[in-house]
Every structure is written in C-alpha cells, then in structure tokens.
N, C-alpha and C positions, 0 to 999 in steps of 0.2 A: 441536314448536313451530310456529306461524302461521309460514309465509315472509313475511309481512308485516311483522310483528313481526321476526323473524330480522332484514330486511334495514333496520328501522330502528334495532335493537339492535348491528348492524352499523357503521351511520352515526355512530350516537353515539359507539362506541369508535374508531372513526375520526377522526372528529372530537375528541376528547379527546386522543388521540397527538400528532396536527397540532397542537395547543395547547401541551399541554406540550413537545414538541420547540421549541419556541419561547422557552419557561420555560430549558430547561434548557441552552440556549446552541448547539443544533445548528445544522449548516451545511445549507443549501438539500438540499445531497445527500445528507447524513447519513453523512459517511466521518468526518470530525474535530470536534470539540468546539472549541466558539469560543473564541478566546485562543491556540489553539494553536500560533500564530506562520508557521505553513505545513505541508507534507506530514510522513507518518508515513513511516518506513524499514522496508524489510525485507529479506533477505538475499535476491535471486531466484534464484543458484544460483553455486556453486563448484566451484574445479578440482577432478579428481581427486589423489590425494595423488603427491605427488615422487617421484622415484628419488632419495632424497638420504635421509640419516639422521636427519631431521628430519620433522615433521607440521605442516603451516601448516592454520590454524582460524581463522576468522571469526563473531562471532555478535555480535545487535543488544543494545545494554542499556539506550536509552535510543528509543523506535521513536518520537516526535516530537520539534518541535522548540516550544519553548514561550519567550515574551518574556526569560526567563531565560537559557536557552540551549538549543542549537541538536541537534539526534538525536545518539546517541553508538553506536561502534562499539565491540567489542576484538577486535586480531587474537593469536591466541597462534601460538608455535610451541614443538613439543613435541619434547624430544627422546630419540627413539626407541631409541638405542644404549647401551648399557653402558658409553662412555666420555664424558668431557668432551668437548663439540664448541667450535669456535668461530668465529661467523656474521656477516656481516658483508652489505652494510654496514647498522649498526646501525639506522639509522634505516627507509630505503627496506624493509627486512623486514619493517617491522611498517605498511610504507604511510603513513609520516608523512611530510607535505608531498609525495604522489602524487597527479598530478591523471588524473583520468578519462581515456577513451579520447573522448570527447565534447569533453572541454576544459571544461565546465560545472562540475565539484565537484574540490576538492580538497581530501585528507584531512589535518587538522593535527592535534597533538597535542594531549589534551582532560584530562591528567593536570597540566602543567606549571604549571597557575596565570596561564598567560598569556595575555594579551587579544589579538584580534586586529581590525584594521581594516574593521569588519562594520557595516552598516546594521541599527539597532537593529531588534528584532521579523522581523528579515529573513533575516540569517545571509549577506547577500550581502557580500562581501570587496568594500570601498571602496578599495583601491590593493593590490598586488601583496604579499608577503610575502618577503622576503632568508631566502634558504637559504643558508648557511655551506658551502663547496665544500673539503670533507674526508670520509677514507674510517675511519667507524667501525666497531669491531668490539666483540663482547661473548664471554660464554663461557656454555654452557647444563651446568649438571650432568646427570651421567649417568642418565637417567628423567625429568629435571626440565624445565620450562619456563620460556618468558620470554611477557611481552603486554605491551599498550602499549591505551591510551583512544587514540582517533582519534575525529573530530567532521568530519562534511562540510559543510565552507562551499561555496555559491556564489561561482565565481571573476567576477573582473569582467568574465570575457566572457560571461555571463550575462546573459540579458535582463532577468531578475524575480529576485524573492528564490528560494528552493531551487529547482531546476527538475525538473518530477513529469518519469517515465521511466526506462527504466532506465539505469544508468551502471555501465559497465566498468572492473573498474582491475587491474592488471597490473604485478608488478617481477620483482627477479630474486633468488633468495635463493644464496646462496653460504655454503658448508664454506672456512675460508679457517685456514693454518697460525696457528703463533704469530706470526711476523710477516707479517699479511696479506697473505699469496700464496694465490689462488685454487687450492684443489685438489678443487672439484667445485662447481655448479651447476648449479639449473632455474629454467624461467620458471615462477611462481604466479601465480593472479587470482582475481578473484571479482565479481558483478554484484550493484548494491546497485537496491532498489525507491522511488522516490520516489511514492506517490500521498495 
C-alpha cells in the first residue's frame, strides 16, 4: 500500500475512534465509562496466609462504583481444619466498619440492606457511622466457610468522593473458645486499588 494512503487511512480510523469514544460516554483518559459515579477497585495485593486454622480471601465483585451504588468487596474466610472452629470478633474478620490505614475508606457492610450517610453519585460518608461496642463471635463448619459483602465508602476525612490510591486495611482474626476467650490469633490485611 501507498504510505500516503496508509497514513491517511490511518487518520481516518483515528479520527473515527476519537468520535465515537465521544458517542460512547468515554472519559478524557479512557480508564472508565461515563456514569460511573468514580474510580474502579482492584485487589493490589494480600497477606500471606495465617498460622491459624483458618484461610482469610479477598476478592473484587463489583470493580466500580456506579450512581446506584458504590464497588463491592467479599472477604471469606475458609476454614481449614476438620473441626468446628469459632472466630471472633464477627464483624472486624470479615473488615466490616475497618477503616484504611490512610483514614480515607472505610469498609461497611454491603449485604444488610442498609443505607448509609453518603453524598449521592459520590460514596463519600456525609457524618460518621455508630459501631455498637460488643465482641461477636460466629462458628465456621469443619471445611466450610463464612464471607460477608463489604463496599468502600469515602470517610469524611476525605477530600472528594472515592479517593484513587492505593488503601491498606488490616485486623486481627482470632480462634476464640465457646465462651469467647482468645486462644490463638494473627494479624490479616490486604491493599485495595482505587484508579
């Protein structure tokens, strides 16, 4: 083919892309689809597994956040042993109401049905959220798991709505008797992607 021709047959499909990216609701940069209320999520990297007889998992199942609602996580934990275990405390294992090591995201529960005090299309938390100050525990069958939906709002110490970066989060999972007495623990974490 004519390189003349080439580099105007070139132009054209260029020009047509730049068009229809236009049509088709793209953003300047071409990372996210317009509407999509702000950044996409992704898992950027997790601990290695516990000394404990349990397997903590994280993975993404909603990777933006759209006018609807906001990226969605689920943490599971698996448990490994041939006996009933029982884990505690209930909620902070599975990183519900944890907030980052930044201060910027904190993970709420995204199963419950309930709303939370968020600037619309934004996901940023408009006043603080009351956590209940009690120490839950649950019980995992023997091979079986438990998981929970988590959703990352921007906290109100947030500049903007979600904030791109990556964000750290960290608890502690505990092996605890029938009557909730600690008898083994590790610290867990995992680093989530906002861009």
């Amino acid at each position: 083919m004519h390189p003349i021709r080439r580099q105007y047959i070139g132009g054209i499909g260029a020009a047509l892309a730049g068009g229809f990216a236009g049509c088709l609701g793209g953003d300047p940069d071409g990372t996210r689809p317009s509407g999509t209320g702000g950044p996409g999520v992704a898992i950027a990297s997790a601990d290695e597994a516990v000394d404990l007889p349990v397997q903590p998992s994280v993975e993404v199942v909603r990777d933006n956040a759209t006018s609807e609602h906001p990226p969605r996580l689920r943490t599971t934990l698996a448990n490994t042993s041939d006996e009933p275990l029982r884990v505690g405390e209930g909620r902070a294992v599975h990183f519900e109401y944890v907030t980052s090591d930044s201060g910027l995201l904190v993970l709420l529960p995204g199963e419950s049905g309930q709303t939370y005090p968020a600037e619309p299309d934004c996901w940023r938390l408009t006043e603080g959220v009351a956590v209940t100050e009690e120490y839950r525990t649950f019980e995992i069958e023997a091979g079986g798991s438990s998981d929970r939906l988590v959703d990352p709002y921007a906290t109100t110490d947030a500049d903007g709505c979600l904030p791109v970066g990556e964000h750290r989060f960290e608890t502690t999972i505990s092996i605890v008797s029938e009557d909730a007495e600690p008898e083994s623990s590790a610290e867990w974490g995992f680093s989530v992607l906002l861009e």
